[in-house]
N, C-alpha and C positions, 0 to 999 in steps of 0.2 A: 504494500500500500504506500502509496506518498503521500507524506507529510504534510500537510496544508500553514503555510506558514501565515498567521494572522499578526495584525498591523497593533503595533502595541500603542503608548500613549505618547512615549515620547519620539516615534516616528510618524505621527500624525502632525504633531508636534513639528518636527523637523521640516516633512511635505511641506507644511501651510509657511512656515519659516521660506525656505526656499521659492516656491509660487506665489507670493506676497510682497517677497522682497525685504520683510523684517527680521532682525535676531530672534534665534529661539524664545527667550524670557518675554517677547510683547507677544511669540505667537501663543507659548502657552497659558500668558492671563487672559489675551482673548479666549481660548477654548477654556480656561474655567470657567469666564465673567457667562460665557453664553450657557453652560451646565447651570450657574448660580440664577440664570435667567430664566432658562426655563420652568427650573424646579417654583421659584417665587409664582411665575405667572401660572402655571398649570393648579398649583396651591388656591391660586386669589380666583381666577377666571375659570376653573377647568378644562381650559383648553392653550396649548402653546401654540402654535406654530412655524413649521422651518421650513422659510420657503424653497420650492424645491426638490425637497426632502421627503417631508410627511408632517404631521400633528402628534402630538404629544396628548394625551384625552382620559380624565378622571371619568371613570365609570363608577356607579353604583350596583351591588349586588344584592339580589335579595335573598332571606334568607330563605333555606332550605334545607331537604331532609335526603341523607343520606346515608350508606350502609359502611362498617366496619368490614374491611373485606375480610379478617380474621373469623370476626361470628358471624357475620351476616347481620348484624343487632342492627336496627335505624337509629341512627344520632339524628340530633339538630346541629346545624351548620348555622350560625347566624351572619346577619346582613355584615356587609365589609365596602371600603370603594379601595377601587384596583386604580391602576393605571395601566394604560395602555399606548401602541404607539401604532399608527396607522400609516403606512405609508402612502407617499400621492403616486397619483398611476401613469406618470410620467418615469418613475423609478420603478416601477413594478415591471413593465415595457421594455424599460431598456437592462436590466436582469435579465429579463424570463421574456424573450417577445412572446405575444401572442399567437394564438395558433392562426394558421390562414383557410377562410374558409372557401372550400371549390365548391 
């Protein structure tokens, strides 16, 4: 099998530094300032958005009943908000094109 080698933080970091044309240390406050950003706004609004990208989106759960898979026994599961991230389908497309249909 090979390996898949995923992009760490400070070669993200490094990317935006070089394609930007800043030193590391301004690229990597902007990729905090924008994590700090989003988290705040998604908190206040329930919704971020990055354009481009996708949304950032507080969900609400409701509660519900489900089984211990050990005994089979029904618990309650109570209510909770999730968060979620939804990608826009201009990223979806150019990932995964769509299928074409004949």
């Amino acid at each position: 099998m090979v390996e898949v080698k995923k992009m760490t933080q400070t070669a993200i970091v490094r990317e935006l530094a070089e394609t930007t044309g800043v030193n590391n240390k301004v690229s990597k406050h902007y990729l905090e300032s924008l994590a700090d950003l989003a988290v705040r706004e998604t908190k206040k609004n329930g919704v971020f958005i990055v354009p481009g990208i996708g949304r950032l989106v507080r969900a609400e759960r409701k509660a519900r009943v489900g089984r211990n898979p050990a005994t089979g026994e029904a618990i309650k599961i109570p209510a909770k908000k999730v968060v979620k991230f939804r990608l826009a389908k201009s990223v979806k497309d150019a990932i995964v094109p769509p299928k074409v249909k004949k």
